[in-house]
C-alpha positions in Angstrom: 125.6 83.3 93.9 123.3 86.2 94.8 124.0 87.7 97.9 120.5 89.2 98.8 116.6 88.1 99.0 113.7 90.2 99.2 109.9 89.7 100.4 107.0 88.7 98.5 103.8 89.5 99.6 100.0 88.3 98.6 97.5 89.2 99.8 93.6 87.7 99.6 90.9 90.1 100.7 87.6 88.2 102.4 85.5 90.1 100.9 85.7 93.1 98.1 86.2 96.8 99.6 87.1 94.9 103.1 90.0 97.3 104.7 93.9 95.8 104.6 93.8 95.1 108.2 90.5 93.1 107.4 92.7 90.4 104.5 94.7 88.0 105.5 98.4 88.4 104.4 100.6 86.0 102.9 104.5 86.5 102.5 107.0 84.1 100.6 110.2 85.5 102.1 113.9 84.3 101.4 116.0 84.3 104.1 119.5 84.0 103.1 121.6 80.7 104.9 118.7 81.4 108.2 120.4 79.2 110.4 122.0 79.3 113.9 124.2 82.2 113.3 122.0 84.6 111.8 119.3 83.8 114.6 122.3 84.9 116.9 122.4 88.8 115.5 120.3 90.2 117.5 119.5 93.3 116.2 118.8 91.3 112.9 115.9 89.4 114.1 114.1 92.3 115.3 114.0 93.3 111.9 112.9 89.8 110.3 109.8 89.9 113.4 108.9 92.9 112.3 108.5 91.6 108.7 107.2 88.4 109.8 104.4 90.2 112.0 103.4 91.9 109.2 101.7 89.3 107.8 99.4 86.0 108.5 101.4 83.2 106.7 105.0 83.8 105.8 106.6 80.9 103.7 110.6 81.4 104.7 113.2 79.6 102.7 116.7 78.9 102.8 116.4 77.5 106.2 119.8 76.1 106.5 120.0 73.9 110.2 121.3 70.8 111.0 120.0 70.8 114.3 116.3 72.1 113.6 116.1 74.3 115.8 116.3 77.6 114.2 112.4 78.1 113.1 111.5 77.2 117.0 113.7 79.4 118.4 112.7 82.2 115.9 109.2 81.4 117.0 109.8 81.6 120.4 111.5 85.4 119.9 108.4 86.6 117.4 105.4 85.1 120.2 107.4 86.7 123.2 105.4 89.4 125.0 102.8 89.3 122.3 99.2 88.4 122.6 99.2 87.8 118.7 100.5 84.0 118.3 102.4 82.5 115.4 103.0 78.1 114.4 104.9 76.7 112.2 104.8 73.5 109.7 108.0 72.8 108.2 109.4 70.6 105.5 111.8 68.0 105.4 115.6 69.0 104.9 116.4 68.9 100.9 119.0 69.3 98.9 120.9 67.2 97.0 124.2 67.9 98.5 125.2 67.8 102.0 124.0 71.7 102.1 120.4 70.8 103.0 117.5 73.7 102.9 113.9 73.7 104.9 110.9 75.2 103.8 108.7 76.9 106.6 105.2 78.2 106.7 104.4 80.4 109.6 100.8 81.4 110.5 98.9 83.2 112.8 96.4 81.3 115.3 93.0 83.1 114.8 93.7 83.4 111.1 94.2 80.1 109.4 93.8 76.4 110.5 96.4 73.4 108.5 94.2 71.3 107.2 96.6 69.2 105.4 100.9 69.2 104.3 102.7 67.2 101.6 105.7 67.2 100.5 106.3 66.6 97.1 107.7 63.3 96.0 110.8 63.2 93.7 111.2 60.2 92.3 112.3 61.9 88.9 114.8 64.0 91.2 113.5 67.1 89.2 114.2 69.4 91.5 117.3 70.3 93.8 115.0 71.4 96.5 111.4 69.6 96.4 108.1 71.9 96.7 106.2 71.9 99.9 102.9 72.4 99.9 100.6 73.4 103.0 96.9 72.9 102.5 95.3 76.2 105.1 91.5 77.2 105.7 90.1 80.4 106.8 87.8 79.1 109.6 86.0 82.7 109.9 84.6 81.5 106.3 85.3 78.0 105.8 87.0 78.7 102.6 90.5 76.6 101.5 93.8 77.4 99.5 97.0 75.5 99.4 100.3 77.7 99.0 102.8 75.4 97.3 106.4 77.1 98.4 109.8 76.5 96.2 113.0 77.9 95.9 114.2 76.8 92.6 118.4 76.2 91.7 119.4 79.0 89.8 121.5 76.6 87.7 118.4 74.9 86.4 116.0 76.9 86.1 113.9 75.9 83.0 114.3 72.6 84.1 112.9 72.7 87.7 110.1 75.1 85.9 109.0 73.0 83.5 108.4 70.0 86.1 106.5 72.5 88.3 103.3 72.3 86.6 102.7 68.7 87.3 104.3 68.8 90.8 101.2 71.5 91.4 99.0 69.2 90.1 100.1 66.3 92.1 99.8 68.9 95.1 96.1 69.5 94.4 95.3 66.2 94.5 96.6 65.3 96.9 94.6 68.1 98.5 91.6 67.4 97.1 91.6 71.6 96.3 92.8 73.3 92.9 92.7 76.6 94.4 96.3 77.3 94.4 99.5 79.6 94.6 102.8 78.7 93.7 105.2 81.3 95.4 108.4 81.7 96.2 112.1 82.2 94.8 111.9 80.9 91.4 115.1 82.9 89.8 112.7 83.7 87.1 114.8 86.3 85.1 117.9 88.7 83.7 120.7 85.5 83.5 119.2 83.0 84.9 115.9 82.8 82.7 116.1 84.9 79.0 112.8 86.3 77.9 112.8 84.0 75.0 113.0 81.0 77.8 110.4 82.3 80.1 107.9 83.0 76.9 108.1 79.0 76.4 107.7 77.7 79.6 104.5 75.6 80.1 103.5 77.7 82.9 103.5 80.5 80.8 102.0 79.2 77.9 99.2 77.6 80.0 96.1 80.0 80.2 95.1 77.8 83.9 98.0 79.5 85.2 98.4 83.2 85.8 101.4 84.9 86.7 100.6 88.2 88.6 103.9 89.7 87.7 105.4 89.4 84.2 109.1 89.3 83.1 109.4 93.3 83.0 108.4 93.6 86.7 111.4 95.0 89.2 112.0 93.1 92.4 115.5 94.6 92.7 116.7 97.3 95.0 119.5 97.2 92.5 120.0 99.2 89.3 119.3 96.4 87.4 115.5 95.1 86.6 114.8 91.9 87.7 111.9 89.4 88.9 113.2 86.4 90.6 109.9 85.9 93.3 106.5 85.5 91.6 103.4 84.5 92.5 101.2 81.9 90.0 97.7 81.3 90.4 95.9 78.6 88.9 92.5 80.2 87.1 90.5 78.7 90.0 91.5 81.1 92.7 92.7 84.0 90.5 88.8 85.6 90.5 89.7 86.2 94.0 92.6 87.8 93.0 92.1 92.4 93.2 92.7 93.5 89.9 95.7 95.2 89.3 96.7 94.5 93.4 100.2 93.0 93.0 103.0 94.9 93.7 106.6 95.6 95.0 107.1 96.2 98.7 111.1 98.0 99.0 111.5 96.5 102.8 114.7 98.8 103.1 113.0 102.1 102.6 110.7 101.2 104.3 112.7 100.5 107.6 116.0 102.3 106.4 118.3 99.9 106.7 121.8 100.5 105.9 124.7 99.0 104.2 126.0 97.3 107.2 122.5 96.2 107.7 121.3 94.6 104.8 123.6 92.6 102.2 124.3 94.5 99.7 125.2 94.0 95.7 128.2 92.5 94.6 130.3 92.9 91.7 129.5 89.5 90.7 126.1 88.9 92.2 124.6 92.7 91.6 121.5 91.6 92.3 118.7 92.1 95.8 115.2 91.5 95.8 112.4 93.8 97.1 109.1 92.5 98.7 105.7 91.6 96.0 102.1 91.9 97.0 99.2 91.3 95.7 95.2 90.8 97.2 92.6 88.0 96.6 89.0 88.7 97.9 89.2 85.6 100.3 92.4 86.4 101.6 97.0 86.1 101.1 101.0 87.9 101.0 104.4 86.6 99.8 107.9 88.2 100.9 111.7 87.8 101.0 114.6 89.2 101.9 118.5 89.1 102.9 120.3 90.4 106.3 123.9 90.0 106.8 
């Protein structure tokens, strides 16, 4: 088990040469085990509003809470005092086991309307944690994306890849929309997926889909060079995608957290993520991260 997450960012510009503060920002960030204890450390959720603020939608995963009340709360904590205003759609609780996970978009009013959520539909039980997909418009322009959020078991990697493909497709019809991103934590690299694995996955092989950051691309704060948290765009949306625009975001420089701070690398799990960006004409970011 790894014992950090990072942040992914995307971001979708509304129009070419428009300023950052102009985009929208979209974040698929990894909260490790966010539940009723971590939403107790005080000086740890300042830090996750701060992230969370920095952006317009923020898919957070690993939402671990029997009693649902974690992504209200943490609601409640990021709208206090603030004239800038933040929702929430969240998934169903998933997981095989009795260890059950949620899946939560956050958004900010005045930047994006849900039009539409599904949650996909396992029958095959392909996947230990099902995508969930939220279906958002950007009423200054009237124009629609969905963002389909997964965080994919590390034991099955290839597996739960390979059955993503049609699970997005599903997703689009359902949506009526093929202008799509599939984000999140997909474990996609170093032990978990070989090169030689990742070169024959259908998504890869698949020139509809396009994966902003390749196997080489660091999303560690660790020595080692990994890329777990990716960002694929079907061909439909990726003209709006800046050329050359994704990118890594180190969330721990940038605030200067410390050791006791964030969760460091262990001996068996040397492994933390950083935060990825990228920007789209219309407008999107993706992030993740891990606090103790």
């Amino acid at each position: 088990m790894r014992t950090g997450r990072t942040i992914v960012h995307l971001l979708l510009l509304a129009a070419a040469g428009l300023v950052a503060a102009e985009s929208l920002k979209i974040s698929a960030f990894n909260i490790q085990v966010f539940g009723r204890s971590k939403l107790s450390k005080t000086e740890v959720v300042e830090l996750l509003k701060q992230i969370v603020r920095r952006y317009d939608i923020v898919l957070i995963q690993e939402i671990r809470d029997s009693t649902e009340t974690t992504i209200p709360d943490f609601l409640n904590i990021i709208n206090n005092g603030s004239s800038v205003r933040y929702e929430a759609v969240v998934s169903e609780r998933l997981g095989r086991t009795s260890s059950k996970e949620q899946y939560a978009f956050l958004y900010r009013l005045g930047a994006v309307e849900v039009l539409k959520t599904y949650q996909h539909e396992d029958t095959e039980d392909q996947f230990e944690r099902e995508p969930f997909s939220v279906l958002f418009t950007d009423p200054r322009r009237g124009e629609e994306f969905f963002l389909l959020g997964i965080h994919v078991k590390p034991s099955d990697v290839v597996n739960e890849l390979e059955a993503l493909g049609p699970a997005f497709q599903l997703a689009s019809g359902v949506h009526g929309n093929s202008r799509g991103v599939i984000m999140g934590d997909l474990n996609a690299g170093c032990s978990y997926l070989s090169r030689s694995k990742y070169e024959e996955l259908s998504l890869v092989k698949d020139s509809s889909f396009i994966w902003l950051l390749g196997y080489d691309a660091d999303t560690t704060v660790a020595s080692s060079t990994c890329s777990y948290d990716r960002f694929i765009v079907h061909e439909s949306l990726n003209s709006s995608v800046v050329e050359g625009s994704a990118g890594v975001f180190n969330f721990t420089d940038a605030y200067s957290l410390t050791a006791g701070q964030v969760s460091l690398p262990s001996l068996r799990s040397p492994i933390e993520e950083m935060s990825l960006f990228f920007r789209l004409r219309m407008s999107v970011t993706i992030s993740r991260s891990s606090f103790n």
